[in-house]
N, C-alpha and C positions, 0 to 999 in steps of 0.2 A: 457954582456951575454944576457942582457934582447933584446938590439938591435938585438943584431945577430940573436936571436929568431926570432924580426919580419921581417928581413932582407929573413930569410928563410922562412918564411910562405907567405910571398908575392912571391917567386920565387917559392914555390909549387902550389902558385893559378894563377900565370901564367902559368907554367907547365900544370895544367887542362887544363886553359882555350884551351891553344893552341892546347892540343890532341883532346877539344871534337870538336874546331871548324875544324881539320884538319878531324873525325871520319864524323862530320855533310857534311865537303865538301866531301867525300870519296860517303858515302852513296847518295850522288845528281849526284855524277858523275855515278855512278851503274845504280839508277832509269835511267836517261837523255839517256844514253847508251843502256839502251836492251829496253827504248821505240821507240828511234831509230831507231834500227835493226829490231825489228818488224814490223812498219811501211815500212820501207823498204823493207823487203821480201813480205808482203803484194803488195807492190805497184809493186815489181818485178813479184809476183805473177799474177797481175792483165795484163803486158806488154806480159808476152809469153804466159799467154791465149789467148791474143789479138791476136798473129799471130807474134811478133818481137821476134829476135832470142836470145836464148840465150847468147850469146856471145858479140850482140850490148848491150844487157839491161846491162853487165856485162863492156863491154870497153867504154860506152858515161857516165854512170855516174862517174866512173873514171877518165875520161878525164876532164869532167866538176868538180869535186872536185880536182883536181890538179892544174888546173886553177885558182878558186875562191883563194884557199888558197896561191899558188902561185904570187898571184896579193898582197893578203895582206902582203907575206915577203919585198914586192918590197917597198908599201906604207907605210910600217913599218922601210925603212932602212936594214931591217935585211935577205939580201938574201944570206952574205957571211956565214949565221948560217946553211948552207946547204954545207956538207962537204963529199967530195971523200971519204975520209975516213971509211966513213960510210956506201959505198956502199953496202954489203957485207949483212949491217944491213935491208938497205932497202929491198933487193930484198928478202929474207928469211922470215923475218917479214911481207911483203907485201904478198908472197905468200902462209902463213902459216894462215895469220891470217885474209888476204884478198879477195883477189882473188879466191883461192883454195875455200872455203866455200860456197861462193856467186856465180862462176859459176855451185859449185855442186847445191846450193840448188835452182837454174834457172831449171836448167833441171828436178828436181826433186819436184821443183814444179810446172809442166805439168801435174803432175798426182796427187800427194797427196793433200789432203783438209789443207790448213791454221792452221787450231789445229792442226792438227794429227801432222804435222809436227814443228810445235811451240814445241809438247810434246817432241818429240825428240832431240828437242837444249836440253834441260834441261841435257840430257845425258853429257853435256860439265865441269860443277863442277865435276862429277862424275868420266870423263876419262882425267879431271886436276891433281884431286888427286891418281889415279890411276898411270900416270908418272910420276906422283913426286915420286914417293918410291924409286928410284934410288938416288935422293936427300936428305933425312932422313936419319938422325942419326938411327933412329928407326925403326921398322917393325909398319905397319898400327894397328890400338889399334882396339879390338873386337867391338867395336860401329860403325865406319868405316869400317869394311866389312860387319856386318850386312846392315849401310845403304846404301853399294854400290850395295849388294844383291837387298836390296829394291828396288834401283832404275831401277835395269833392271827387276826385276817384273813388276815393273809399266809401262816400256815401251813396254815390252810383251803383256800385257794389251789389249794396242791399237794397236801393229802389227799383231799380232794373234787372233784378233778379224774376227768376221765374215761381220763387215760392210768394212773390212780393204780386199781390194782387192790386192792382190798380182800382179801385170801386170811386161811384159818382163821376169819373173823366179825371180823375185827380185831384177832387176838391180836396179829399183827405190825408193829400203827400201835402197840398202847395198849406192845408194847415197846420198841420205839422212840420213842416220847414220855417213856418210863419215863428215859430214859439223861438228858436234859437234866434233868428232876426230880432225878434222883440227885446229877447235878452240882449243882445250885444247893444242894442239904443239905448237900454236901462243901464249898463254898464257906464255907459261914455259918460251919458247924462250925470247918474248920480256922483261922478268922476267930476265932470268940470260945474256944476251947481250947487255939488254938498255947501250949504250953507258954512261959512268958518267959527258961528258962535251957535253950533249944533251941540247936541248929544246925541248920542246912538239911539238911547232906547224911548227918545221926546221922538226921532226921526219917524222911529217903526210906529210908536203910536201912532201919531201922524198922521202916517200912510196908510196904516190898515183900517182904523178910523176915518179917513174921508173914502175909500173903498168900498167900505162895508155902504157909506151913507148913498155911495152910487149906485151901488151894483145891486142891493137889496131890495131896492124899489123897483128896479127891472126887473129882478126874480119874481117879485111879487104881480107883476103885470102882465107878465108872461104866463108863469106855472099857475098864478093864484095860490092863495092860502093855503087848500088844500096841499100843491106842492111841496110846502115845508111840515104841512103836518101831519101826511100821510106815511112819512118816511119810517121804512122797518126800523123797529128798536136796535137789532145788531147794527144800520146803516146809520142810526144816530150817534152810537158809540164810536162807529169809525169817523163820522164828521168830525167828535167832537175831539179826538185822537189828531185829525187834520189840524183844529183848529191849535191845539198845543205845540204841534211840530212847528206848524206856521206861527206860532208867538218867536218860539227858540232860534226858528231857521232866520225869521226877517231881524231879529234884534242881532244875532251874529254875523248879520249880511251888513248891515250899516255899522258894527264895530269894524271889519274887515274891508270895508271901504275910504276908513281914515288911516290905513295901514301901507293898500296901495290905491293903483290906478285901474282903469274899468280892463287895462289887458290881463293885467295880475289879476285880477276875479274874477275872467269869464275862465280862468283854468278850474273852477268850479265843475263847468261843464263835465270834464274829464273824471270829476269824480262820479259823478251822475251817471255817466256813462256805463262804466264799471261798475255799480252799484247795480244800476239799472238792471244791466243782461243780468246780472244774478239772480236779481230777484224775477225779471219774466222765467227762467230756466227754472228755479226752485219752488215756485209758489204760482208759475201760472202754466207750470209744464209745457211752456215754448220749448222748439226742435233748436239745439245749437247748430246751424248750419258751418258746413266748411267758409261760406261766404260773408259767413259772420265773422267768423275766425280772422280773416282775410284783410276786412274792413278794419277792425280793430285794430291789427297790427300796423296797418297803412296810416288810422288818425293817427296812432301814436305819434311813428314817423315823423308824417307830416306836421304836428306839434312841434315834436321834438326842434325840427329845422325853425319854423316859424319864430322858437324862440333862442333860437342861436344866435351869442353875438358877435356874429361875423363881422357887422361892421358897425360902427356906432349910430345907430337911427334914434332918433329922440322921439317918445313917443310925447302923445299929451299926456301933461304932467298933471298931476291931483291937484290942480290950480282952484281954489274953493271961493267962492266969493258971498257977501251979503243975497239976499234974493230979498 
């Protein structure tokens, strides 16, 4: 009896161990992930001010992160973990959680300041858990729509402010809102579709590889040749800088996806967020307004609530099936 005792308290302290280092890697793939992505819009930020279009800044780092990752299936042995099969997965997930985001928030960042627009990712937990309810056992518990309340206050905040210029009627809020939208459909998605005899880095291939074979050909029909090959040498170093982040960022984003569920990883956002205003305040000499201040404080908040468990809500579960 006395055995079996220690037989089981040794298999409950493996048991921790294993959840808190599976919690500590979860939490590193979050941080790694929306410092990533902000760096990235940043740097995207920084190409179509430059004068480079849209749509290159969006199809060469693509190209060059299906590449890089591409190269490592081959030096790995492991090219046949890229399966037909899965077509279906890439293009959807790719375009939901890829592409869609990243050419809205190209053109929409022509106009909006680096924070202002970081504030607005943050909207992505918020309109996660908002199409999850379809998914729930339950109806959203009273702390969860106050803090969903909260969070569109807070982004109210800074669009309806007076340093917040409206240009085009709004084309360039309602695209920029558009990007955190897109994320939270790529979250659900690659949440309840992850294939269950995937690998991470066959996923990212995949994805950025049937991307690149979309979206390059539209660059190309659009900009023309010249588009890709007029690009300043500094402006090439930074694509090709995008395209490495974008190898790293998408291979930790579908590790980090067999970890949790699409709500657990739109908390990404949050890092993004923080990242973000830093870097528009450091590097692109945006004013920190008091209303920025304000907003912040409020998404937290209203996070904060959104993920209290007050009451037991079942979210959808990382339910992964064949495709």
């Amino acid at each position: 009896m006395a055995n079996h005792s220690l037989v089981s308290g040794k298999a409950n302290q493996t048991i921790s161990v294993e959840s808190n280092t599976s919690q500590v890697s979860q939490l590193l793939y979050i941080v790694s992930v929306g410092v990533f992505v902000a760096v990235n819009f940043a740097l995207a930020k920084y190409s179509v001010m430059s004068g480079i279009s849209p749509l290159v800044v969006l199809a060469l780092p693509l190209l060059g992160a299906a590449a890089i990752l591409l190269i490592y299936l081959v030096f790995k042995g492991q090219l046949k973990s890229l399966k037909v099969g899965h077509l279906r997965y890439y293009v959807v997930a790719g375009l939901l959680g890829v592409s869609l985001p990243n050419l809205a928030s190209n053109f929409a960042l022509q106009e909006l300041e680096a924070s202002t627009f970081s504030v607005l990712i943050t909207l992505s937990p918020l309109f996660t858990l908002l199409l999850s309810v379809p998914f729930q056992k339950q109806g959203l518990s009273f702390n969860r729509i106050i803090g969903i309340g909260i969070g569109f206050v807070a982004v109210s905040l800074v669009t309806l402010s007076p340093e917040f210029d409206l240009k085009d009627d709004g084309r360039i809020l309602l695209l920029a809102l558009s990007v955190p939208l897109f994320l939270a459909m790529g979250n659900i998605y690659r949440s309840k579709a992850c294939p269950i005899d995937s690998d991470p880095i066959a996923l990212a291939t995949g994805v950025l590889c049937i991307q690149s074979l979309i979206w390059l050909p539209v660059s190309l029909s659009v900009d023309g040749i010249d588009g890709i090959y007029v690009v300043p040498h500094l402006n090439s170093l930074i694509l090709l800088l995008m395209a490495l982040i974008s190898a790293s960022s998408y291979l930790l984003t579908f590790k980090l996806q067999k970890l949790t569920d699409g709500l657990g990883f739109s908390q990404v956002g949050n890092v993004v967020t923080v990242t973000g205003v830093g870097i528009g305040i450091l590097f692109f000499s945006e004013t920190f307004h008091y209303r920025l201040i304000i907003a912040l404080v409020l998404l937290f908040v209203g996070l904060a609530l959104t993920n209290a468990p007050s009451k037991p809500v079942t979210l959808f579960k990382n339910t992964q099936r064949k495709i």
